[in-house]
C-alpha positions in Angstrom: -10.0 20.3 4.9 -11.0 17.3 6.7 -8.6 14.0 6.8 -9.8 10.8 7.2 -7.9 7.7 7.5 -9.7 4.8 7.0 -6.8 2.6 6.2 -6.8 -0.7 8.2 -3.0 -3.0 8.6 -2.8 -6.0 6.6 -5.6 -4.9 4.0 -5.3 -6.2 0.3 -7.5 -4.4 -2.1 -9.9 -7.4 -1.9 -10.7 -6.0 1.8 -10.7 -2.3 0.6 -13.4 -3.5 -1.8 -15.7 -5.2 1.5 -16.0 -1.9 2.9 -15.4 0.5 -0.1 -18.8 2.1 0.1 -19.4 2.6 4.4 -15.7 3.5 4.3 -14.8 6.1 1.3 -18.3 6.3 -1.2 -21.0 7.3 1.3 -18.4 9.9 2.5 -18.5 11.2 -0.8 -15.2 12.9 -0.6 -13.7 15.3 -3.0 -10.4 13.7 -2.7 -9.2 10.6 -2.0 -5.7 9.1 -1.5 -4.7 5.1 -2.1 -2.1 3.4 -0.9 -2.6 -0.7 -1.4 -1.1 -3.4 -2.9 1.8 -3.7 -0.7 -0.2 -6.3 1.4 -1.1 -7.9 -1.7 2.3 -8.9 -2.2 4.8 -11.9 -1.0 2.2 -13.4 1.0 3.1 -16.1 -0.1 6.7 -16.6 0.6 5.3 -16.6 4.2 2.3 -19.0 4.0 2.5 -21.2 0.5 -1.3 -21.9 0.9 -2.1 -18.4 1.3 -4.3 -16.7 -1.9 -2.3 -14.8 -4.6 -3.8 -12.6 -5.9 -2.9 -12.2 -9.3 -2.1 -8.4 -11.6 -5.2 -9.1 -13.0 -7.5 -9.7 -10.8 -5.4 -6.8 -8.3 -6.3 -4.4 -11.5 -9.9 -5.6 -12.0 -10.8 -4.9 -7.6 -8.6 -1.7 -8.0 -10.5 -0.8 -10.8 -14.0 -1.1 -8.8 -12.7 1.0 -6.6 -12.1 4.1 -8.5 -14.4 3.9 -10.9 -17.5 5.6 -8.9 -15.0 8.0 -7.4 -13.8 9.4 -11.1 -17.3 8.9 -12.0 -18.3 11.8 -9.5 -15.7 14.0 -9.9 -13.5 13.0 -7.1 -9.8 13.8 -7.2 -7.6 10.5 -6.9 -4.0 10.1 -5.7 -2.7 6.9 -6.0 0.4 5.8 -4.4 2.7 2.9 -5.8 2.6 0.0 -3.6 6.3 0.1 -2.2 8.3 -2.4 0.3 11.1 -0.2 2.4 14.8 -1.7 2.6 15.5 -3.6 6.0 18.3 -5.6 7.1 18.3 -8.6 9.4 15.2 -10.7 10.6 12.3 -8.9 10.2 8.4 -9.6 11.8 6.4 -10.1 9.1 3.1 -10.5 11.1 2.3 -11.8 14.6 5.1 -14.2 15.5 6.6 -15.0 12.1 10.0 -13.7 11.3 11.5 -13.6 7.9 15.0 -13.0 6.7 16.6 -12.1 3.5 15.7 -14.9 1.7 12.0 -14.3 2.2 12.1 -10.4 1.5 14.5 -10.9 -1.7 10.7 -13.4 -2.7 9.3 -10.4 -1.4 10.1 -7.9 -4.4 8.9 -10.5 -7.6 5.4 -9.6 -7.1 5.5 -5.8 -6.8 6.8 -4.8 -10.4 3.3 -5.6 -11.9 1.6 -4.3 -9.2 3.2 -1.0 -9.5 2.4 -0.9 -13.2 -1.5 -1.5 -12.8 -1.3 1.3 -10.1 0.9 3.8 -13.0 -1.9 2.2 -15.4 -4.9 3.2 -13.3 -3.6 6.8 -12.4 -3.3 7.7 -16.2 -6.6 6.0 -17.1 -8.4 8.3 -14.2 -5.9 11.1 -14.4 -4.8 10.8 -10.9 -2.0 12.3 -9.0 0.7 9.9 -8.5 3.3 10.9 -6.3 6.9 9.7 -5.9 7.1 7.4 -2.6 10.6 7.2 -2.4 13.0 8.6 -2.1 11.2 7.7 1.9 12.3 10.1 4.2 16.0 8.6 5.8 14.5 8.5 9.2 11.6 6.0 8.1 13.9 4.4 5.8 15.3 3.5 8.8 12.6 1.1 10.3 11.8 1.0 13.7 13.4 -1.9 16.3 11.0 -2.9 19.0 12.4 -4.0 22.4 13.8 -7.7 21.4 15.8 -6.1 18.4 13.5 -7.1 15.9 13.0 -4.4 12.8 8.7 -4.2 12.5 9.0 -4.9 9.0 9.1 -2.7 5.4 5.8 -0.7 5.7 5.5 2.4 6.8 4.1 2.5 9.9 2.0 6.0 11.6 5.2 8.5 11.0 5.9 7.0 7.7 1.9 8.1 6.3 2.6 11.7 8.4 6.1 11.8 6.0 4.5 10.8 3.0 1.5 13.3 3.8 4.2 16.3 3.7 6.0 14.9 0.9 6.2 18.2 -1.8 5.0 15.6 -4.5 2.1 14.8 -2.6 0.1 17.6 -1.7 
């Protein structure tokens, strides 16, 4: 089996959508595994004028996606978008720290994000695995050197964890 990860940081499913086809269709894979929507969410909170993107339009793009892939036969697994819990000040993109006020904003928008995701799965009969319980080690988040926790996504180890997860393969 060949893996290839053509996920890029910081993509909503607007910017999966941009390179959908060079990316994942003209690969023309027999499975493919999504994990977005977490970048779609509490934006926001962190820059007011920035876009929100709404369920509807989230389920619409999302929609795009997966449709030429179930269309040709390819399996889908599609993963929940999912924030992981952190404590303190967290970096939430180059130079911008956020504390618990802005993650508690943070968690509003996920809910109906995670429901066109379960909505999706059943309409294409995809595989969608349980994300948490994470792993207690990624759970964990990562510190760089100032003592500042990199944020609630799963960084490299965390996609290696969820890889091996029993409910994922």
């Amino acid at each position: 089996m060949v893996w290839r990860n053509t996920a890029h940081a910081g993509d909503k499913v607007g910017d999966l959508e941009a390179r959908w086809r060079a990316d994942v269709l003209d690969a023309r894979p027999d499975l493919v595994s999504v994990l977005v929507g977490v970048d779609d969410t509490g934006w926001r909170t962190l820059d007011p004028a920035g876009h929100v993107i709404p369920p509807e339009e989230f389920e619409a793009t999302y929609d795009r996606l997966l449709a030429p892939l179930a269309g040709a036969g390819t399996q889908l697994v599609l993963v929940e978008p999912f924030l992981l819990p952190v404590e303190g000040v967290v970096e939430a993109g180059e130079g911008v720290l956020a504390g618990a006020k802005e993650r508690g904003a943070w968690r509003t928008d996920p809910a109906p994000k995670i429901q066109v995701v379960r909505r999706l799965a059943h309409r294409y009969g995809a595989h969608l695995p349980a994300a948490v319980p994470i792993p207690a080690r990624v759970r964990a988040g990562h510190q760089d050197r100032s003592g500042v926790t990199t944020g609630p996504w799963p960084r490299v180890a965390a996609s290696s964890d969820l890889r091996r997860m029993p409910s994922f393969r």
